[in-house]
C-alpha positions as CSV (number, residue, x, y, z in Angstrom):
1,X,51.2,-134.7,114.9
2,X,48.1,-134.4,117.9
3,X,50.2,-132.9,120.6
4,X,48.5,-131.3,123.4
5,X,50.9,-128.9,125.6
6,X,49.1,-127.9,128.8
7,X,49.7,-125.8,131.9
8,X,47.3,-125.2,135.1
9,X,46.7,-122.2,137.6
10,X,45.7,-123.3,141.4
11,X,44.8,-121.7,144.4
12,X,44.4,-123.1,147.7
13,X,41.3,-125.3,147.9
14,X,39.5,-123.3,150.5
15,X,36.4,-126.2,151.0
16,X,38.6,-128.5,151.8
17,X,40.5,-126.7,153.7
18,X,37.6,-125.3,156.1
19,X,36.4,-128.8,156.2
20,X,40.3,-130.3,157.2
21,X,41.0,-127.9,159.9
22,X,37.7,-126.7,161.6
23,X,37.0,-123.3,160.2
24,X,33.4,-123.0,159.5
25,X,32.7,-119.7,159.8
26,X,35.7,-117.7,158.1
27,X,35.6,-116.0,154.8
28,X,37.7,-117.9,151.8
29,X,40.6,-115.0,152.2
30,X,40.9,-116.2,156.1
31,X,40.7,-119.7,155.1
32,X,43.1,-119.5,152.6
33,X,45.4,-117.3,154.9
34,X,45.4,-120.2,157.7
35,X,46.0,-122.8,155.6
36,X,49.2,-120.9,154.4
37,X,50.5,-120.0,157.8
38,X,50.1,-123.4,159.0
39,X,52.1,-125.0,156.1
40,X,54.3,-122.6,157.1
41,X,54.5,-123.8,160.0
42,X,54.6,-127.2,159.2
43,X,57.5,-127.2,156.2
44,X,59.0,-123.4,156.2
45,X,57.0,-122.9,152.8
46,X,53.7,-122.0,152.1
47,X,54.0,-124.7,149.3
48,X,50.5,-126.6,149.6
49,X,50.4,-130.5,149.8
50,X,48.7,-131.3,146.1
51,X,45.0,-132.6,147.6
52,X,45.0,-129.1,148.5
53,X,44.6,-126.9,145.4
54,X,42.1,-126.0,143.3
55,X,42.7,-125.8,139.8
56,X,41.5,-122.4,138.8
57,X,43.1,-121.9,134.7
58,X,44.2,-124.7,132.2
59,X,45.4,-122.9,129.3
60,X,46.8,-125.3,126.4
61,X,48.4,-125.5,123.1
62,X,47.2,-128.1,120.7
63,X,49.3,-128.5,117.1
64,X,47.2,-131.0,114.9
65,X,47.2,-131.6,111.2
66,X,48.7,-128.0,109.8
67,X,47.8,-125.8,112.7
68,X,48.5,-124.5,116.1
69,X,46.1,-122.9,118.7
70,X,46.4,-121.8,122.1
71,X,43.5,-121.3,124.7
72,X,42.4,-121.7,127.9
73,X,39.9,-124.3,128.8
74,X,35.7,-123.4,129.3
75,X,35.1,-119.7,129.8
76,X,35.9,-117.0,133.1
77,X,33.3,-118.1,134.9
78,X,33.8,-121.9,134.6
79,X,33.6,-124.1,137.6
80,X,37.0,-126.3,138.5
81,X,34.6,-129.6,137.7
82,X,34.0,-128.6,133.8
83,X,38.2,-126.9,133.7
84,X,38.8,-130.9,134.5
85,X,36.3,-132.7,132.7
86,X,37.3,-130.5,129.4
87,X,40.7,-131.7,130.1
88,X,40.4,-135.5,130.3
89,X,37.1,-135.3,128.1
90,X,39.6,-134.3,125.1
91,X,42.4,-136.8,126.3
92,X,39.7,-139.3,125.8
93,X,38.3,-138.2,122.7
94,X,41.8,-137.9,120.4
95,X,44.8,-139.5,122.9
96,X,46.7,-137.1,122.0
97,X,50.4,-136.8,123.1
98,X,50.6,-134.8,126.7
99,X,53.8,-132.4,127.3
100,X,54.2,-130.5,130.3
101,X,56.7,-128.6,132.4
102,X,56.8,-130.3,135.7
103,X,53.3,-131.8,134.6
104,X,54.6,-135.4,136.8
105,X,55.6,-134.0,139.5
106,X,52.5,-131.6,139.6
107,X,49.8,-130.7,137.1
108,X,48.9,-134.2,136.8
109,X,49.0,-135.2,140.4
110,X,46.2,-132.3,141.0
111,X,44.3,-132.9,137.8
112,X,44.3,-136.8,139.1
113,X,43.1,-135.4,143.0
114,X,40.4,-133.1,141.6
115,X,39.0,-135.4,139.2
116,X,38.8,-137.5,142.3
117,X,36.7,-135.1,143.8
118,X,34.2,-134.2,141.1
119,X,34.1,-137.8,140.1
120,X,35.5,-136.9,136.4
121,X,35.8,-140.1,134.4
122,X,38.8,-140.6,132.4
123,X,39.1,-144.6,131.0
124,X,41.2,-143.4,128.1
125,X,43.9,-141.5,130.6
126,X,44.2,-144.3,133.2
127,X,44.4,-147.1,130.8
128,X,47.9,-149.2,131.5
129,X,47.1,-152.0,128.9
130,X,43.8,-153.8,130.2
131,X,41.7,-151.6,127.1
132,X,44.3,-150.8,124.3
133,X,47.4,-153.3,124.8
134,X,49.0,-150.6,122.9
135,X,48.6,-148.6,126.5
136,X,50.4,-151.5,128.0
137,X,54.3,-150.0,126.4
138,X,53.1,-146.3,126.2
139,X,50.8,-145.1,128.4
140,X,49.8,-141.8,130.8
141,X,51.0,-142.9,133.5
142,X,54.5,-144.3,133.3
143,X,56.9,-141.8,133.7
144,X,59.4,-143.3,131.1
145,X,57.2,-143.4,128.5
146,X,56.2,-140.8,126.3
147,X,52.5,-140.7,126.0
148,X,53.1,-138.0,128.3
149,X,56.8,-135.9,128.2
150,X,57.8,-133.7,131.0
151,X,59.7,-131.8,129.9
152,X,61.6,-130.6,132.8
153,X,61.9,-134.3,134.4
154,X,63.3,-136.0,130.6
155,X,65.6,-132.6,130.3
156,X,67.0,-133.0,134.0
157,X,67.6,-136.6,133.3
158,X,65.2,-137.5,136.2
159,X,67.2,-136.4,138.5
160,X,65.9,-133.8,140.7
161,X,68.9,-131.9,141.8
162,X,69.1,-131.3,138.1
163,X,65.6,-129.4,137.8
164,X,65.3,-126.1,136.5
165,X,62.3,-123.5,135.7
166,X,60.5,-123.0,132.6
167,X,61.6,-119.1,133.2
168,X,64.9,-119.4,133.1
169,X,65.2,-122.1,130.4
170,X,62.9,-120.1,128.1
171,X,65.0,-117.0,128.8
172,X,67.8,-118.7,128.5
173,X,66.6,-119.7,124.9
174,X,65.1,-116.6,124.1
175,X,61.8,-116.5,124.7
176,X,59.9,-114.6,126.7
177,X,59.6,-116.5,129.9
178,X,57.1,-115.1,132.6
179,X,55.2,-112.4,131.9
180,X,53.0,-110.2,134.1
181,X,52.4,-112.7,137.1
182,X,54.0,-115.9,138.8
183,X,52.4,-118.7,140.8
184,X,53.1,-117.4,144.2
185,X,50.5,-114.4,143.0
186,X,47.5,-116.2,141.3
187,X,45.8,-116.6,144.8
188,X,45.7,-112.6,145.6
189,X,45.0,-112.3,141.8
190,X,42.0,-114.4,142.3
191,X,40.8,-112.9,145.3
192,X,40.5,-109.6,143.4
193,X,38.6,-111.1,140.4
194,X,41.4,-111.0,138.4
195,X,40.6,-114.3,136.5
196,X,41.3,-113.2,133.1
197,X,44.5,-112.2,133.9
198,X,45.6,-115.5,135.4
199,X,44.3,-117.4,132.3
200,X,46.4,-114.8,130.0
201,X,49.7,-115.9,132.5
202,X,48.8,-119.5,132.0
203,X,48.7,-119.2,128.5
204,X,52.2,-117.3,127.9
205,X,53.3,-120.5,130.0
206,X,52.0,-123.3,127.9
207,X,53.4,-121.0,124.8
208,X,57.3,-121.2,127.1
209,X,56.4,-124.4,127.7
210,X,55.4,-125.8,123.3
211,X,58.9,-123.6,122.3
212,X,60.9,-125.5,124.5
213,X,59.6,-128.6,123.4
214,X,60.0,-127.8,119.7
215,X,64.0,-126.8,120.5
216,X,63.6,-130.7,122.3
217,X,62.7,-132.2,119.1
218,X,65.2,-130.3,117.5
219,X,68.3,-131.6,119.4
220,X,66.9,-135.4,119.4
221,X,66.6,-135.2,115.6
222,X,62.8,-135.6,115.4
223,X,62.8,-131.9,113.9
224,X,65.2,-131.0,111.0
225,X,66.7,-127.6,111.3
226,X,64.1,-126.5,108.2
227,X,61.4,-128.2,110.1
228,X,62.5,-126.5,113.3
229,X,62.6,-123.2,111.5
230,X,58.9,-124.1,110.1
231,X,57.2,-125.3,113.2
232,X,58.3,-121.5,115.0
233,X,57.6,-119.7,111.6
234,X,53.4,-121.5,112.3
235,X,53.6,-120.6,115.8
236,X,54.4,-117.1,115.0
237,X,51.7,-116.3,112.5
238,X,49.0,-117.8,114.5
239,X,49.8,-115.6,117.2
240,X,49.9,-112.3,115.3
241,X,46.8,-113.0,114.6
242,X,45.5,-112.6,118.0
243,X,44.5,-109.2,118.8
244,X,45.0,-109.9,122.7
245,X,47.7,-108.2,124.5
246,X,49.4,-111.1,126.4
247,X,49.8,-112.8,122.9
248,X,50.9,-109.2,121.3
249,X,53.1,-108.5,124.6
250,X,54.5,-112.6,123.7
251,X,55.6,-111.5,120.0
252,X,57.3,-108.7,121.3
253,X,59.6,-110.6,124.0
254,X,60.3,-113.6,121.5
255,X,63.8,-113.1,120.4
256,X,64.9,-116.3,119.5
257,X,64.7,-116.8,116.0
């Protein structure tokens, strides 16, 4: 198994955004703050159009050979160009399988924008067949294949009235869900410096996010009920072996067995 379970943080892309709309001259916070008002304006959300965010966290979960680890990509102080290239540098490196919670509809549709921007080649991720004809019947890209599984799209049937959060699916199942944060704050969080804290929130997502997709394999047969029981059994002692309190504060809010 090489499956790589990943999960990004954004806030509104403020360079862009001063460039788009004419506000040389205003601080990031003001930047940011008009952007938001005038989606609002525009769609009744502050939702931002996906060009439009920065990637700020990309916290991940890779289970290879007999081991699982979870970590956020490059360090605190990390630009969004080395978060990205890290990303599609290890996709090229060990094409590993990609799962995601909403990752089609939009962790990869950012990653695809900002690597645009920072000009982050990725030949391995955006082959369809022309390199590896292997690519040509599972690839990235294809959103029936399963090179990459979203989980909440493949769950929901594709069908996007039949969508649900990672929250209340993992709660459902007992596990933690969200803890400490949710999207709508990681823009006030960063304003205040808060960047550790945002990666520590990604992270108990992508962890939400790998249990989910273990109780997946379990009810399409590709994990026995001993294998199941294994596969959580790994995940659990790796993470009590963290001394961090988001991983401790995990533990303590997993009751599934």
């Amino acid at each position: 198994m090489n499956l790589f379970v990943f999960d990004i943080e954004t806030i509104p892309d403020v360079a862009s955004g001063r460039r788009l709309h004419n506000l040389e001259g205003l601080s990031d916070a003001d930047v940011g703050k008009a952007m938001l008002h005038l989606r609002q304006q525009q769609t009744g959300n502050e939702f931002l159009p996906l060009h439009l965010h920065r990637i700020c966290a990309i916290s991940v979960v890779l289970r290879q050979a007999d081991r699982v680890k979870v970590w956020s990509l490059g360090e605190s102080d990390s630009d969004e160009a080395e978060l990205v290239r890290r990303f599609f540098d290890g996709i090229d490196k060990f094409a590993p399988t990609l799962v995601s919670w909403n990752g089609s509809g939009f962790d990869l549709p950012v990653l695809h924008y900002r690597a645009l921007l920072h000009g982050v080649q990725a030949p391995r991720y955006w082959d369809t067949g022309g390199e590896d004809r292997d690519f040509k019947w599972n690839n990235y890209l294809s959103r029936y294949h399963e090179r990459h599984t979203d989980l909440m799209d493949v769950l929901a049937g594709y069908q996007m009235r039949a969508n649900a959060k990672l929250d209340e699916v993992a709660t459902m199942l007992g596990f933690p869900g969200k803890m400490g944060m949710s999207g709508a704050k990681v823009w006030d969080a960063f304003q205040a410096g808060e960047i550790d804290a945002i990666r520590d929130y990604c992270e108990t997502d992508v962890l939400n996010t790998y249990l989910v997709y273990l109780r997946f394999q379990l009810i399409r047969g590709h994990l026995t009920e001993a294998g199941y029981a294994k596969e959580l059994d790994l995940l659990r002692g790796t993470l009590q072996q963290e001394d961090k309190p988001h991983i401790r504060e995990f533990l303590d809010n997993w009751t599934a067995q």
